[in-house]
C-alpha positions as CSV (number, residue, x, y, z in Angstrom):
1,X,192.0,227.3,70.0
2,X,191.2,230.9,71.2
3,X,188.3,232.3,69.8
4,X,186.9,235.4,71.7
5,X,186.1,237.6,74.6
6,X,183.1,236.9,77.1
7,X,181.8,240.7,77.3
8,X,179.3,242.1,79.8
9,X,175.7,242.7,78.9
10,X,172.2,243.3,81.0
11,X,171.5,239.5,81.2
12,X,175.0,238.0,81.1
13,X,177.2,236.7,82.5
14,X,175.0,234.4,84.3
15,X,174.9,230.7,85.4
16,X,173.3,229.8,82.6
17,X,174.3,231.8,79.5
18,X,176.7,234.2,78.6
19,X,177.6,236.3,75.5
20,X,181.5,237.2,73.3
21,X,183.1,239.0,71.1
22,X,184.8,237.0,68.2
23,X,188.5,237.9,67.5
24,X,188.8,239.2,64.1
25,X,190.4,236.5,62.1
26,X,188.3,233.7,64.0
27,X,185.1,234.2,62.1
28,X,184.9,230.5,61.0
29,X,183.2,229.7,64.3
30,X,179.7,227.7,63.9
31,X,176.3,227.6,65.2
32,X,176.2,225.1,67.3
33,X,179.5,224.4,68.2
34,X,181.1,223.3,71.6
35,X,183.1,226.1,73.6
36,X,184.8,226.0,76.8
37,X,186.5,228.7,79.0
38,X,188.5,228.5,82.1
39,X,187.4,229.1,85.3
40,X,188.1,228.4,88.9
41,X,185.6,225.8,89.1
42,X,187.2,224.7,86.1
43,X,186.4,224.1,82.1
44,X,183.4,225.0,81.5
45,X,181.6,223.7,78.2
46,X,178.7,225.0,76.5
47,X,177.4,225.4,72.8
48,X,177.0,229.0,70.3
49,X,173.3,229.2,70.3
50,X,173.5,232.3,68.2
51,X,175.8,234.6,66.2
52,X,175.3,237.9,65.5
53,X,177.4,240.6,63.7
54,X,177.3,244.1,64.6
55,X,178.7,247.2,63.2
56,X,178.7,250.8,65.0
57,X,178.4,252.1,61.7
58,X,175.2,250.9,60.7
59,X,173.0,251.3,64.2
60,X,171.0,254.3,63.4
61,X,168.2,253.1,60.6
62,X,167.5,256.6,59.4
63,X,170.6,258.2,59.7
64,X,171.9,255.2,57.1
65,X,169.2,256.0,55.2
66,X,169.7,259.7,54.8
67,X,173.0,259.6,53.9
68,X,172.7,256.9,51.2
69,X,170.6,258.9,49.8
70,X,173.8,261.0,48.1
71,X,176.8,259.0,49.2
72,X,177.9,255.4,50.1
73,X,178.5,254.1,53.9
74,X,181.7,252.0,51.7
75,X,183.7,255.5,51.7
76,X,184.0,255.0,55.5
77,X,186.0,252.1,56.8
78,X,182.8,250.2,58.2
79,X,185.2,246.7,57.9
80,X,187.2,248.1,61.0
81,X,183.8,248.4,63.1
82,X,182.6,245.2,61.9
83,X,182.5,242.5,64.5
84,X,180.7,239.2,65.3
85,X,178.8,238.7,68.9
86,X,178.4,234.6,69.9
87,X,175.2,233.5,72.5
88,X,176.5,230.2,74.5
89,X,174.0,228.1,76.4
90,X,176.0,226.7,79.3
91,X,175.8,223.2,80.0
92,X,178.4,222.3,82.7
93,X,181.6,222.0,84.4
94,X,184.1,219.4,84.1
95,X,186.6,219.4,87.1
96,X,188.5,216.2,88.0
97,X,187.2,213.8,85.7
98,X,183.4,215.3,87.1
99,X,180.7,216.6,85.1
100,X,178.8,219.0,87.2
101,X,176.0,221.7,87.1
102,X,177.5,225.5,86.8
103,X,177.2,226.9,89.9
104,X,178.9,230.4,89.0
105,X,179.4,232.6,85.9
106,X,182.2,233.3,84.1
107,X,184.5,236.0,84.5
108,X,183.9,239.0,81.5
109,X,187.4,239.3,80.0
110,X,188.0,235.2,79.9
111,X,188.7,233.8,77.0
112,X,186.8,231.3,75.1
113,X,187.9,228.0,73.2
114,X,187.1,225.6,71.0
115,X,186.0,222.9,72.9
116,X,188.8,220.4,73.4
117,X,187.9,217.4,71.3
118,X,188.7,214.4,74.4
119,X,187.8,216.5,77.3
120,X,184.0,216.4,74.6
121,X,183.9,213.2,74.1
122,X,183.9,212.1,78.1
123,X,181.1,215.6,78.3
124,X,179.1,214.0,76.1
125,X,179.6,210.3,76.7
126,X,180.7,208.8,74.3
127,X,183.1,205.5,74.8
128,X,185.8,204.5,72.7
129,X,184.3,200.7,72.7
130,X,180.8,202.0,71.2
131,X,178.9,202.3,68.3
132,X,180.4,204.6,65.4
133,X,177.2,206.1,64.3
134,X,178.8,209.4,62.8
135,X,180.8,212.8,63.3
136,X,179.5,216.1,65.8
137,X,178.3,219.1,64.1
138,X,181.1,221.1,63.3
139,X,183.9,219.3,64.9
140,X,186.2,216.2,64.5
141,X,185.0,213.8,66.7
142,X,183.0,210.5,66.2
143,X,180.1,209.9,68.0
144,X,180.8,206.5,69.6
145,X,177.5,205.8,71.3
146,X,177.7,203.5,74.4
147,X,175.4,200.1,73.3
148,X,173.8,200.0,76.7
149,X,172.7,204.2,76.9
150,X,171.5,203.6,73.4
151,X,169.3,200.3,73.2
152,X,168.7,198.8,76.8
153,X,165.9,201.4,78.0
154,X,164.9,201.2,74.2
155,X,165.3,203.3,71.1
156,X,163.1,205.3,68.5
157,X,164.1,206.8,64.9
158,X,161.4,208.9,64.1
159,X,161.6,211.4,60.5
160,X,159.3,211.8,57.7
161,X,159.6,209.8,54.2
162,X,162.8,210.2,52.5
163,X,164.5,211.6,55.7
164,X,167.4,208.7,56.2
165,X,165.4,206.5,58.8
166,X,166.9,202.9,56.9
167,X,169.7,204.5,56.2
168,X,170.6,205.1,60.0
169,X,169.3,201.6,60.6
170,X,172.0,200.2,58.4
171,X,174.4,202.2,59.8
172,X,173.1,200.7,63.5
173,X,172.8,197.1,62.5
174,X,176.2,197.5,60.8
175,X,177.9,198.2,64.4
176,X,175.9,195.5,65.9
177,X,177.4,193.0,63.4
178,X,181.3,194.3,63.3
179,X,181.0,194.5,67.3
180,X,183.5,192.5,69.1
181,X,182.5,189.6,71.3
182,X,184.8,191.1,74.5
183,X,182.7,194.3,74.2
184,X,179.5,192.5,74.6
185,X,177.2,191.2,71.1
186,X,173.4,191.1,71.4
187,X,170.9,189.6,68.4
188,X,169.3,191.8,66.4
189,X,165.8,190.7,64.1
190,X,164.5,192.9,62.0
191,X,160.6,193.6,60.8
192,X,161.4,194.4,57.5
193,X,158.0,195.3,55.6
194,X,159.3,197.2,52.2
195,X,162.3,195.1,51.9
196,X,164.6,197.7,52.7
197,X,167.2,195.3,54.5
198,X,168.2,192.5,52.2
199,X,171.1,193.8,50.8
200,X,172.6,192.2,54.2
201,X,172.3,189.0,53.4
202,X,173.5,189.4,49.8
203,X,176.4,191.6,51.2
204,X,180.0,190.0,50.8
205,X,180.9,190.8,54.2
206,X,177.9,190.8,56.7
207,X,175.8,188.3,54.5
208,X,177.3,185.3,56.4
209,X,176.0,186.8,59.8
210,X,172.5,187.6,58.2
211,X,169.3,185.1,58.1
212,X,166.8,186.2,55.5
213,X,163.4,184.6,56.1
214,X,160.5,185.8,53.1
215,X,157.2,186.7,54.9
216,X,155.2,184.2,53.1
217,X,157.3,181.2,54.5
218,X,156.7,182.0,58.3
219,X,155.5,179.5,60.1
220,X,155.1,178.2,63.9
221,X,153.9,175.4,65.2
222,X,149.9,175.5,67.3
223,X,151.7,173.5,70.1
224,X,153.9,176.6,70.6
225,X,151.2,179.1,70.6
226,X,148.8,179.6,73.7
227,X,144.5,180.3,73.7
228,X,145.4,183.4,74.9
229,X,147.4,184.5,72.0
230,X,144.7,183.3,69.4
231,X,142.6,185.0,71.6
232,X,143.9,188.3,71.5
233,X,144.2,188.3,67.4
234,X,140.4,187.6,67.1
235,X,139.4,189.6,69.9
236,X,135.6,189.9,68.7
237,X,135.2,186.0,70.3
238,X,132.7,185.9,73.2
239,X,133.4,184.0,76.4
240,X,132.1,180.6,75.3
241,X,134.2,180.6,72.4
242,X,137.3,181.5,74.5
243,X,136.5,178.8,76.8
244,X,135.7,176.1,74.0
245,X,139.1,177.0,72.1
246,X,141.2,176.5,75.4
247,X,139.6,173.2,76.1
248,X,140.4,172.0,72.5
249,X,143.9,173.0,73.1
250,X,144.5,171.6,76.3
251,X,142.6,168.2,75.5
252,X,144.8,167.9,72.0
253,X,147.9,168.8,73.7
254,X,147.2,165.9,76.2
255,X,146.2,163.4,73.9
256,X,147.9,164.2,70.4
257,X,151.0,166.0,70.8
258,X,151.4,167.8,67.4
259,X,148.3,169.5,65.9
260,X,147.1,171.9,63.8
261,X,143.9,174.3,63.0
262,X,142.4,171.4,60.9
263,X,142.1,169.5,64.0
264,X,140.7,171.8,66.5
265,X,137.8,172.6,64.3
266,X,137.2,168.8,64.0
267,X,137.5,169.1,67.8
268,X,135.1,172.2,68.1
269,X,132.4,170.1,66.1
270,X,132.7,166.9,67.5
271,X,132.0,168.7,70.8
272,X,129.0,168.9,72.9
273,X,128.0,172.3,73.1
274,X,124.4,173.0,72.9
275,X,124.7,176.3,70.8
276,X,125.4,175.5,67.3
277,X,126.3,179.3,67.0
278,X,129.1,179.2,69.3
279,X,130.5,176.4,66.9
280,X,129.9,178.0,63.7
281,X,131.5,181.4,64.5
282,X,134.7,180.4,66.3
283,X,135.3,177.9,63.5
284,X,134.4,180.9,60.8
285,X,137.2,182.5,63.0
286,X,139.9,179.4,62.7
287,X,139.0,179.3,58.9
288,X,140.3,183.2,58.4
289,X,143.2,182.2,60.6
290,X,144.1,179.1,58.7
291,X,144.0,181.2,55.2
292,X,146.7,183.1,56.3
293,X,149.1,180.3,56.3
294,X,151.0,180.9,60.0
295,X,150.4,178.5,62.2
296,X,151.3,174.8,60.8
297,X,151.4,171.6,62.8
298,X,155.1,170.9,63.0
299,X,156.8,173.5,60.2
300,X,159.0,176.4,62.4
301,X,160.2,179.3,60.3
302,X,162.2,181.0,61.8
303,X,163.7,178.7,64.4
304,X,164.4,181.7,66.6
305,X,166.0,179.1,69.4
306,X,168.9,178.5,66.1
307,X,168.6,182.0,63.9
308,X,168.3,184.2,66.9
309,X,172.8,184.6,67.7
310,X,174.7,187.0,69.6
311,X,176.6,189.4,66.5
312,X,173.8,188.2,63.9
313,X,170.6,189.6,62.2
314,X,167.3,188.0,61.8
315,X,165.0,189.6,58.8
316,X,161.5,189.0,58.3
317,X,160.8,190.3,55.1
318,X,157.2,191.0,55.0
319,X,157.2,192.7,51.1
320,X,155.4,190.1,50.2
321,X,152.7,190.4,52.2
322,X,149.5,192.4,51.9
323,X,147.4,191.9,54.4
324,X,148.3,194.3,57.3
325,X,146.1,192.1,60.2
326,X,148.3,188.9,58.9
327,X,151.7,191.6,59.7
328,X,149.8,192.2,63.0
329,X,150.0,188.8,63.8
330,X,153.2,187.9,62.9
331,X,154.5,191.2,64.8
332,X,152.3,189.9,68.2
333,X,153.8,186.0,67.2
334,X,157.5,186.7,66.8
335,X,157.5,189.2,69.6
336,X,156.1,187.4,72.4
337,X,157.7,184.0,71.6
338,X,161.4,186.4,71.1
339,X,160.1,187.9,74.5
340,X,159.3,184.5,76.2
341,X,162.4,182.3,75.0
342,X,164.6,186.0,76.5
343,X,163.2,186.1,79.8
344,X,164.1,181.8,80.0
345,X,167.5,182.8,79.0
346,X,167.4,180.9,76.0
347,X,168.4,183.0,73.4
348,X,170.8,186.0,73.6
349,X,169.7,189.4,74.6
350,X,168.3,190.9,71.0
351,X,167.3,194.3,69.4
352,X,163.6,193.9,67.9
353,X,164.0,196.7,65.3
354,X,159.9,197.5,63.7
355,X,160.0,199.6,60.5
356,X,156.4,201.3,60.1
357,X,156.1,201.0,64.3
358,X,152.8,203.3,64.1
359,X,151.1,200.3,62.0
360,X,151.7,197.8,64.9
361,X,151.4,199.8,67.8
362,X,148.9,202.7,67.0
363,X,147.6,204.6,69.6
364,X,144.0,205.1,69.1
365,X,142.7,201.9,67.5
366,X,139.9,199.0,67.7
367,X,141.0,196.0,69.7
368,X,141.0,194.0,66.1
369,X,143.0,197.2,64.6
370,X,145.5,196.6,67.3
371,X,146.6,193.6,67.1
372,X,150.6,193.5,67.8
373,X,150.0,196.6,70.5
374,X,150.2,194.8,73.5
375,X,153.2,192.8,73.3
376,X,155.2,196.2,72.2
377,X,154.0,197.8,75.0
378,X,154.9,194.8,76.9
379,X,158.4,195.0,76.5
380,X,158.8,198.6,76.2
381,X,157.8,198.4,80.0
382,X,159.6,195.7,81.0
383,X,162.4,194.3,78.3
384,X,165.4,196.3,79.6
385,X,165.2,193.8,82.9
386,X,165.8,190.9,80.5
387,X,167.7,192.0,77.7
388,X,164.8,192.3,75.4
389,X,165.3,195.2,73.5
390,X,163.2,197.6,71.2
391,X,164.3,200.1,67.9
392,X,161.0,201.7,66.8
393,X,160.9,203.2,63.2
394,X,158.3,205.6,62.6
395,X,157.5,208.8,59.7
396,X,153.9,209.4,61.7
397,X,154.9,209.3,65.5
398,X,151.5,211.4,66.1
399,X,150.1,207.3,65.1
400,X,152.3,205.9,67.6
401,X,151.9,204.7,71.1
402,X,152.5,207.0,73.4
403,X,153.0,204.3,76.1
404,X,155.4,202.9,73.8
405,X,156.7,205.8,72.9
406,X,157.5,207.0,76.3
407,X,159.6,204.2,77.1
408,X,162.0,204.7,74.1
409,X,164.6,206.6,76.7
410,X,166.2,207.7,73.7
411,X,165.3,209.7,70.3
412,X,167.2,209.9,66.9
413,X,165.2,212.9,65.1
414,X,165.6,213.6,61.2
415,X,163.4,216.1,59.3
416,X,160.1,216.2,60.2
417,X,157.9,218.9,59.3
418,X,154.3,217.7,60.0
419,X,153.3,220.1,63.4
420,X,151.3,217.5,64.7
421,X,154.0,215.1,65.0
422,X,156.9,218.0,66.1
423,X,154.0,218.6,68.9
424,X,153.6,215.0,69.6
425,X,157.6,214.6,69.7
426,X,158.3,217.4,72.0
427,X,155.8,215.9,74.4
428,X,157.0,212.2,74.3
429,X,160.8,213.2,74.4
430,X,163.0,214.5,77.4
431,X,165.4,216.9,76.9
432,X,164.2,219.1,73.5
433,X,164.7,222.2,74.3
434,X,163.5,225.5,72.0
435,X,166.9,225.1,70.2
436,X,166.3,221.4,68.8
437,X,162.5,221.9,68.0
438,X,163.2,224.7,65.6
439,X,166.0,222.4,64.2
440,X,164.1,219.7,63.4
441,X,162.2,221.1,60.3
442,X,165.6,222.4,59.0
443,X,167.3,219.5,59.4
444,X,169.2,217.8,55.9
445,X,169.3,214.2,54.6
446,X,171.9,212.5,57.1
447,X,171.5,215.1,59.7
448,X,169.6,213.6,63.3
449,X,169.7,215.0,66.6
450,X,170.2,212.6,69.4
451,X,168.4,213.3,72.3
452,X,167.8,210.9,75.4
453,X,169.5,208.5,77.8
454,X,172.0,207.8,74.9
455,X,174.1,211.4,75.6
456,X,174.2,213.3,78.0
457,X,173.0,216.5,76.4
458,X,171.4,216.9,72.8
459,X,173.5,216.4,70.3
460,X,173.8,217.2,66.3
461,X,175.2,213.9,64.6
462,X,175.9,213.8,60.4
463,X,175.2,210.2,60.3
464,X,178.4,208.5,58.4
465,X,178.5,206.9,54.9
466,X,177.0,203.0,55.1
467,X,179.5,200.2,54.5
468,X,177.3,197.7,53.1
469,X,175.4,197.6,49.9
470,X,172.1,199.1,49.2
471,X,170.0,196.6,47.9
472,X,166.2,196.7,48.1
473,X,162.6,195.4,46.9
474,X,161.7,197.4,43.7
475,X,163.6,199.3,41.0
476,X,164.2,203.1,41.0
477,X,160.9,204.4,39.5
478,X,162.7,205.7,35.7
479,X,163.4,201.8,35.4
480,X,160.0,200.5,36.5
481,X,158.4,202.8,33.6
482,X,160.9,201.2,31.2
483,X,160.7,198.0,32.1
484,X,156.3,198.6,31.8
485,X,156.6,199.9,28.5
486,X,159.3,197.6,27.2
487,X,157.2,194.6,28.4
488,X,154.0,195.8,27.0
489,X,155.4,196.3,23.8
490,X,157.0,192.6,23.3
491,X,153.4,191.5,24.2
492,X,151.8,193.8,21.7
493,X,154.3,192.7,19.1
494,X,153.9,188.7,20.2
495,X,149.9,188.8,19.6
496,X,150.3,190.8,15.8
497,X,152.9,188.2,15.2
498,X,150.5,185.2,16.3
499,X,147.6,187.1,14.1
């Protein structure tokens, strides 16, 4: 559809930008959206930066003025001098079935379009086998993001509170479960801390592809879990104590097969070391492991050899945990052994999707405050060789990593209005220009902006409706107040009843 005139102006056309003249009934046109226009080097696409309407009427300030002082502008026909000018950034060319740079302006006089809605999706590349995340901005296209752009070089989904971040989650792990095993299904497990992902598994039609596992019930067995890794969640241990915890593990893997905690102290006492000291603090530091109920002799929950599938989800609901060092350690446990059994080729290529990411991989923290840190940096350097995957959730990306964070070749923005984390964003992410930073404060509850290895220019994406059921730990807060006041009045009522 035909929608205006390039014009001719001091600065445009150019290679890069150019500016039009709207025909009059095609005022309907958006910030925003996708032009093209016809050249010899063929179409070439580009987006309305900017609209503004003009009116010859109206240009001299104090001659408007003056006469309004006695009479009305309205008695002249101002509508016939009223017109609409549109900016367009220019992105490329597309010649062929090729994309390329624009190597020469556009001709004043040519028309411009509406962008054709198939020649947009190749420009923007999307495939018609990937993940239905949403709609464009402003035009009738679904943004069928290609699984491999999106996840292998990893993803982050970075907003503030309330923003849509679990929302778009869903949306994500809903693709990943509907996806078809000829198009290629990967695993995805989920660090759930609030709860905000049961409703899978009590979903009629994704709960049979959904493991739930409750924090409090994880478990792995000490045979399965190196010195090193003890080591590195109680990094305040001095050398001898390293080196007396890694002979009681190797000696009790030789001679007893299956053991626990309870067994390496007895080890660590019976043993001959001439400092009592180095006795009493590393078994101190066993007796704070052991309260927190992870690491068992023979229990395994989650098996991730058996839960871990290709076209299923993993959740680790951590609601009902408090501490955030025991999270830590269950984020460093479950990562390294998902990262270990991957790179053996023992379980399918998987998404690791973190919710709170800035808790487990913080950037300026103590060693004993950064617990998980390594192993996220780990594979955000080196998982997309293996299949090993990463999704990181975050409201306070200022917190997170940046080494992390600078892997994620791809960014879903919602609203986020904190200045230190826009800053922090705009330095960590390729490809935001001064058009999507002074979008992201603006943006509305299931708006993002995809920027990254995922498109192959920035995009604006209403994220679409969820098809499974929201379900989630707590009650709206009206019905937690009645449900406090109820409850305290039956108990009032009970003890004058008992009196």
């Amino acid at each position: 559809m035909k929608i205006g005139t390039i014009i001719s102006t001091e600065e445009s056309p150019s290679t890069s930008q150019f500016m039009f003249v709207l025909d009059k009934d095609k005022d309907t046109v958006k910030k925003g959206q996708f032009v093209q226009v016809n050249t010899k080097d063929g179409e070439l696409f580009g987006y309305v930066n900017e609209l503004f309407r003009a009116n010859r009427y109206f240009e001299r300030a104090e001659s408007v003025a003056e006469y309004e002082k006695t009479n009305s502008m309205s008695k002249f026909p101002v509508g016939e001098w009223d017109y609409l000018l549109g900016e367009v950034k220019i992105l490329g060319t597309f010649n062929n079935g090729r994309f390329l740079r624009a190597h020469a302006p556009p001709a004043p006089g040519a028309k411009v379009g509406i962008a054709d809605d198939e020649i947009l999706k190749h420009f923007l590349g999307f495939v018609e086998t990937g993940m239905s995340i949403g709609s464009i901005q402003h035009h009738n296209v679904d943004a069928k993001i290609d699984l491999t752009r999106l996840l292998q070089k990893h993803l982050a989904i970075l907003a503030m509170s309330g923003a849509g971040k679990s929302h778009l989650a869903s949306v994500l792990i809903e693709e990943l479960l509907e996806r078809k095993k000829e198009h290629g299904r990967i695993a995805t497990v989920i660090i759930d801390i609030h709860g905000e992902y049961i409703g899978f598994k009590l979903d009629d039609k994704f709960g049979v592809k959904t493991t739930l596992v409750d924090g409090s019930e994880i478990a792995f067995p000490v045979r399965k879990v190196t010195p090193e890794m003890i080591e590195e969640w109680m990094p305040t241990l001095s050398v001898p104590q390293r080196e007396l915890l890694r002979h009681a593990m190797h000696d009790l893997k030789k001679t007893e097969g299956n053991y626990g905690l309870k067994e390496i102290a007895e080890y660590i006492e019976q043993s001959d070391v001439a400092r009592d000291e180095v006795k009493r603090t590393l078994k101190r530091a066993l007796s704070e492991l052991r309260r927190y109920k992870i690491l068992s002799t023979n229990k395994e929950n989650p098996n991730l050899l058996n839960d871990v599938k290709p076209g299923e989800v993993l959740i680790l609901d951590f609601s009902s945990i408090d501490s955030l060092r025991k999270k830590q350690i269950l984020v460093s446990l479950i990562a390294r052994r998902l990262f270990k059994l991957r790179k053996k080729e023992k379980i399918a290529p998987f998404l690791l999707l973190i919710e709170e990411a800035h808790n487990f991989a913080r950037e300026k923290a103590e060693a004993h405050e950064a617990i998980s840190r390594s192993i996220i940096e780990t594979i955000a350097r080196e998982g997309r060789k293996f299949g090993a995957s990463l999704c990181l959730i975050s409201q306070r990306p200022v917190n997170l990593s940046t080494t992390a964070l600078s892997q994620c070749s791809t960014h879903i923005i919602l609203r986020v209005t904190n200045p230190n984390d826009l800053d922090h964003i705009q330095m960590s992410a390729e490809g935001i220009d001064a058009r999507v930073a002074k979008s992201i404060t603006s943006l509305r509850v299931g708006e993002a902006i995809f920027v990254g290895e995922a498109v192959n220019y920035p995009i604006f994406v209403n994220i679409r409706d969820r098809k499974s059921t929201k379900r989630e730990r707590g009650l709206p807060l009206h019905e937690q107040a009645k449900t406090f006041e109820e409850t305290r009045k039956k108990k009032e009522e009970q003890v004058e009843a008992f009196l």
